[in-house]
C-alpha positions in Angstrom: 12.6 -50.7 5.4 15.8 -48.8 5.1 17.3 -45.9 7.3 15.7 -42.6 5.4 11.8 -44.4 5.4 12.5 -45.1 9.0 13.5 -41.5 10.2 11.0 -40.5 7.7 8.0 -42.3 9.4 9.5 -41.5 12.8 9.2 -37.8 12.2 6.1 -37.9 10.7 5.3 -39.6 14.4 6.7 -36.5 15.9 4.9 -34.0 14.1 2.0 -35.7 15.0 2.4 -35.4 19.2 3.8 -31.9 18.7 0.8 -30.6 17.1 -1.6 -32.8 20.0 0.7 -31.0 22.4 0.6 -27.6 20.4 -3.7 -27.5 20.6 -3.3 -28.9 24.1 -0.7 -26.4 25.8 -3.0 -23.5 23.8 -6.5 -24.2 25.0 -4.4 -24.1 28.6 -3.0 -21.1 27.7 -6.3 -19.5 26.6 -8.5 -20.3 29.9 -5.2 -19.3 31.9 -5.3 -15.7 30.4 -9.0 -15.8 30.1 -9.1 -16.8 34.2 -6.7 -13.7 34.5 -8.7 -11.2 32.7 -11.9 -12.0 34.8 -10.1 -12.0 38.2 -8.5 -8.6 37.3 -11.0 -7.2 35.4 -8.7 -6.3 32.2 -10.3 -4.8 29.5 -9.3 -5.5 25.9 -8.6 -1.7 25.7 -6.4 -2.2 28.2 -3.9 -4.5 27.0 -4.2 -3.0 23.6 -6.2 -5.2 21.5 -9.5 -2.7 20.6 -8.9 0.5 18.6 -9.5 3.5 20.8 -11.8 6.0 19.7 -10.8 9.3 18.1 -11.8 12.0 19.6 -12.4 15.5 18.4 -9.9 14.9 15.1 -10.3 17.9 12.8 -11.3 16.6 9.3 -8.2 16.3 7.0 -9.4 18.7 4.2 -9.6 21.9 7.3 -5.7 20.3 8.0 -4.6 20.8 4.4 -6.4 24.0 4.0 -4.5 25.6 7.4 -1.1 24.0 6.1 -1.8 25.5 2.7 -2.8 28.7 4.0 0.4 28.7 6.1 2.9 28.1 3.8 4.1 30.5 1.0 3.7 29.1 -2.5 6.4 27.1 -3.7 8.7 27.8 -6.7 8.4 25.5 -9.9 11.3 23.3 -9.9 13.5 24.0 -12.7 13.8 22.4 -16.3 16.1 19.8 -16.7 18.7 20.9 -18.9 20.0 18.1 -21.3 23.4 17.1 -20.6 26.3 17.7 -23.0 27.7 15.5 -24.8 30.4 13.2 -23.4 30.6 10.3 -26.4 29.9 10.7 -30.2 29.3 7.7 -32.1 30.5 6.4 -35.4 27.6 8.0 -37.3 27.6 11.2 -35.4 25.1 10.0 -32.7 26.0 11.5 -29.4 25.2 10.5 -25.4 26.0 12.7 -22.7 26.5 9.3 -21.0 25.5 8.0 -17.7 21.8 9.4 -17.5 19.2 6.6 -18.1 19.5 3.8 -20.8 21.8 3.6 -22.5 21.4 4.2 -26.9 21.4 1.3 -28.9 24.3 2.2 -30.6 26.3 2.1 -27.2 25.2 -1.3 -26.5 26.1 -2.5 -29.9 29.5 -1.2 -30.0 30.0 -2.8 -26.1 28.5 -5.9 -27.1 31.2 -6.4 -30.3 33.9 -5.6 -27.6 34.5 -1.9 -28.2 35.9 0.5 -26.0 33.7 3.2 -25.4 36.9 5.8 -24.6 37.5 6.0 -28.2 34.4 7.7 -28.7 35.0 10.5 -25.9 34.4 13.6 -27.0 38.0 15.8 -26.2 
């Protein structure tokens, strides 16, 4: 048997007794806490683990009508105006250039190697 099938098999050994351990060590764990919680007479509640109940929550619709009735009425948001024009292709095409995707026209003239400066608008 050669070096790797030997560690191999030997961990494979090892992950056996740690898991044995593992569901040993946590049933002890489990009637330890359990033992605690009777002697003290910890609730669930107590340590956090039950939901606690709401009490006397106003319904959400009465919320969003009293925050709606509370705030003035909010201003449309303005237009977006269209940017100008910072590049002009070779067939009159133009990009106002760093908003969104870019045109295909852009892409094509990067992808051949082009310099998009020499497209500028002055």
């Amino acid at each position: 048997m050669s070096k790797y099938a030997e560690i191999r098999a030997k961990i494979t050994e090892l992950q056996k007794q740690a898991d044995e351990i593992y569901v040993s060590e946590k049933k002890a764990a489990i009637a330890d806490i359990k033992d605690k919680l009777k002697t003290y007479g910890i609730t669930a509640a107590e340590i956090g683990l039950e939901k606690k109940p709401v009490v006397d929550k106003p319904s959400k619709a009465a919320s969003v009508k009293k925050a709606a009735a509370a705030k003035p009425a909010r201003k449309s948001k303005a237009t977006a105006k269209p940017s100008a024009a910072q590049f002009v292709g070779p067939n009159g095409e133009t990009w106002g250039g760093g908003r969104g995707k870019r045109p295909a026209w852009v892409n094509a003239i990067l992808a051949a190697g082009g310099d998009m400066e020499q497209y500028r608008v002055k």
